[in-house]
N, C-alpha and C positions, 0 to 999 in steps of 0.2 A: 259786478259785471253781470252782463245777461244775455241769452240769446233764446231763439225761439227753437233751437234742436241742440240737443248734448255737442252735437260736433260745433255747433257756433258758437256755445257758451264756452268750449275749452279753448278755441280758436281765438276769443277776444280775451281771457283770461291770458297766452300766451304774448297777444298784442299788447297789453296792458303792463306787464313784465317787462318785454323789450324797449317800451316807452320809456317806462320809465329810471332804467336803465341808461339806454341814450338819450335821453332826453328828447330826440325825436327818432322817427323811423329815417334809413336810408334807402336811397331811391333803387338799389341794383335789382335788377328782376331776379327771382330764385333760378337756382341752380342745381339744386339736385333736394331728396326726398330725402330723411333719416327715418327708419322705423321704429316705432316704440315699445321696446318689448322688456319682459312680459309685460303681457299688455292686462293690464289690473279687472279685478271683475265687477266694482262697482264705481259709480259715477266718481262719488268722490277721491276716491284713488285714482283714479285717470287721471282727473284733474292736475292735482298735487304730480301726479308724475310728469304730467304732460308742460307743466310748466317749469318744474326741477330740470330735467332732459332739457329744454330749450336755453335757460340759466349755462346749464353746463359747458352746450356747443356756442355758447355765446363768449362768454369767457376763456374755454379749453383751447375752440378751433375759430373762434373770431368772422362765428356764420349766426347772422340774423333769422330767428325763426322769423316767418310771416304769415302763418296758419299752420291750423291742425287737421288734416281728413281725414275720414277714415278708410279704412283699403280691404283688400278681400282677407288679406291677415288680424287684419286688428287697428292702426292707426299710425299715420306718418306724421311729421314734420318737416311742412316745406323750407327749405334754407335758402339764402342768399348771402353772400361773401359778405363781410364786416368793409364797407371801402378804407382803403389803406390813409391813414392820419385820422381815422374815425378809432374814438377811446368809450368806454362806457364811462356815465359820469357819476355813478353810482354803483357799489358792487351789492347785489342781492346775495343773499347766502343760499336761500333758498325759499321757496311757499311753505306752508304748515298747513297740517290741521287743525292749529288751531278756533277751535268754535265754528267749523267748517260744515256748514249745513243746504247744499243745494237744495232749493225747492221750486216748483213752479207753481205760479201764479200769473192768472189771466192769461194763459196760451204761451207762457214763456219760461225760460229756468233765470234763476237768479241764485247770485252765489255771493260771499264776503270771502276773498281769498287775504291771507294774512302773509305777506312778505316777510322776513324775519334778514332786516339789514345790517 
């Protein structure tokens, strides 16, 4: 995945998760913000959390992450409710750090996140 600011690169990291997941995204507009705390001190630990945290409420509480922003605390997770007869069609256990090395190149970050299903 890639984005061109930490916040987009974790943002499509999350979106990439819940795709593949549901196999596609559902339509409901978000509903409320979850905060991501502690909020970890380097890039690749955000990441891995920011997309564990998202796994969790996706499975746990049956709310679609749909991005990551960041906030005057640290960094949210926008959610939207799982629409009701919608199932995950795949269960993630979690992201790893496995071989986990964000770097940027050419104005942008790029990452290999390693799912572990």
């Amino acid at each position: 995945m890639w984005g061109h600011t930490e916040e987009e690169l974790i943002s499509n990291a999350v979106l990439a998760a819940m795709t593949l997941s549901l196999g596609t995204l559902p339509g409901p507009a978000p509903s409320r913000r979850a905060a991501i705390r502690p909020r970890p001190n380097d890039l690749t630990s955000r990441l891995v959390r920011a997309v564990n945290e998202a796994l969790y409420l996706l499975y746990a509480r049956r709310e679609v992450a749909v991005r990551c922003e960041r906030t005057r605390r640290g960094a949210a997770l926008v959610l939207a409710p799982l629409p009701a007869g919608v199932a995950p069609r795949l269960e993630i256990k979690a992201a790893t750090y496995h071989d986990l090395r964000p770097i940027r190149r050419g104005g942008r970050l790029r990452a290999i996140l390693t799912l572990d299903v």
